[in-house]
N, C-alpha and C positions, 0 to 999 in steps of 0.2 A: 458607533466608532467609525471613524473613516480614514480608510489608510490611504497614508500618504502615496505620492507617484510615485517615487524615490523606491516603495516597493518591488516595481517592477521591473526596473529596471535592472539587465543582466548580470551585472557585477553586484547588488546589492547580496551583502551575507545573509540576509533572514531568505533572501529565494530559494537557495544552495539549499540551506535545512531545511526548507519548505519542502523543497523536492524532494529530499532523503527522508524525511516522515511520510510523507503519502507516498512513497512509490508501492510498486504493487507488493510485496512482501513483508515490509517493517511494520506497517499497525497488525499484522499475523503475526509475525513473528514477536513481537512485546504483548500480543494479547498471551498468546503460550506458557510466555515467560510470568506472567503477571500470579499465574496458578503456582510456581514453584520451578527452582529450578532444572534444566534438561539438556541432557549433554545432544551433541549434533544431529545423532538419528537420531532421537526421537521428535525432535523438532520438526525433520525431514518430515517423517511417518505424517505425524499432523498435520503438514500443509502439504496436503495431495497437490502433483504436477508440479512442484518445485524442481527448480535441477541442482544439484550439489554445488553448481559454479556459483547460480545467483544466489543461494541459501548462504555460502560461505563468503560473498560478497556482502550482501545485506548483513549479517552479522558482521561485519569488520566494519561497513558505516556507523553499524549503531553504536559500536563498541566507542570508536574514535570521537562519537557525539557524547561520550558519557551516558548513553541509555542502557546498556549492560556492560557487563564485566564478562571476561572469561577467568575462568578457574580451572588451573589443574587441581587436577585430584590423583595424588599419589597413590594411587593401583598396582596391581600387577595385574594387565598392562596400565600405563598411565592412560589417563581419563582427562577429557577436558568435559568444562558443563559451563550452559551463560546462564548469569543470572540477573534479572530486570534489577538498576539500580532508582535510588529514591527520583533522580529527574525521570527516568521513563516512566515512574508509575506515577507518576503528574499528569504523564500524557493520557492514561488510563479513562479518564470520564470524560474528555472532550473525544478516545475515540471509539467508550463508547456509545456517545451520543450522536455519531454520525454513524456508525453499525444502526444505530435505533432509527434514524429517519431514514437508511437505506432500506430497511423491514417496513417502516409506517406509508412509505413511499414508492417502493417495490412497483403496488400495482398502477399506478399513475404510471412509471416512466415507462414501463411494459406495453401501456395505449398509445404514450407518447413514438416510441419507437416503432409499434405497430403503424401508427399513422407515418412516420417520416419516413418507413421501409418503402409503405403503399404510393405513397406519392414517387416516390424514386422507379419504383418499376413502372408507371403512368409515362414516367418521361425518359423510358430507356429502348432500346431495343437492341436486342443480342447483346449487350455490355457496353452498346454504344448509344452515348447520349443525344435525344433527338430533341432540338430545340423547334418548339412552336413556332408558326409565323404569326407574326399580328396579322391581325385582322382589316 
């Protein structure tokens, strides 16, 4: 399949949700949800180093994409909880079949970095970059 250019370009609407499915928290946060629903700590809890802002940011993207719902729950106190709706668990097997070739792939880009680190300190010194002369 070959996508168009029209893709990439900055104003195209499919980049925008591009962006708001991979960014660093929403395939975590809908993988959580996909188990059943959880109100905002526990959410927290499960994605170690999150910070409240972005946690309660990324929920309100997903929400506004139609990938979950919030629900109060009538409590004493009131309760909110999200819950993954049927378009996020679509997204479900495509992400985690990129979980899966981040595990199948792990050790490959782990060499590859090792090698791109190693050549970067070859051509550095103190943090400043020392360009070779030709020959």
């Amino acid at each position: 399949m070959e996508l168009e250019t029209i893709c990439f370009s900055s104003d195209c609407r499919s980049r925008g949700l591009f962006d708001q499915i991979a960014d660093k928290w929403s395939a975590m946060v809908l993988a959580v949800l996909s188990e059943r629903s959880h109100r905002f700590n526990v959410i927290r809890r499960r994605l170690e180093g999150v910070s409240q802002k972005a946690l309660t940011q990324c929920l309100r993207r997903l929400e506004r994409n139609g990938l979950i719902i919030r629900r109060v729950v009538s409590l004493s106190p009131v309760a909110v909880e999200y819950e993954i709706t049927e378009l996020g668990l679509s997204l479900q097997k495509p992400l985690r079949a990129l979980h899966q070739w981040t595990l199948d792939h792990l050790v490959e880009v782990d060499a590859a970095r090792e090698a791109f680190d190693d050549r970067q300190s070859e051509d550095t010194f103190d943090g400043v970059l020392v360009r070779k002369r030709p020959d």
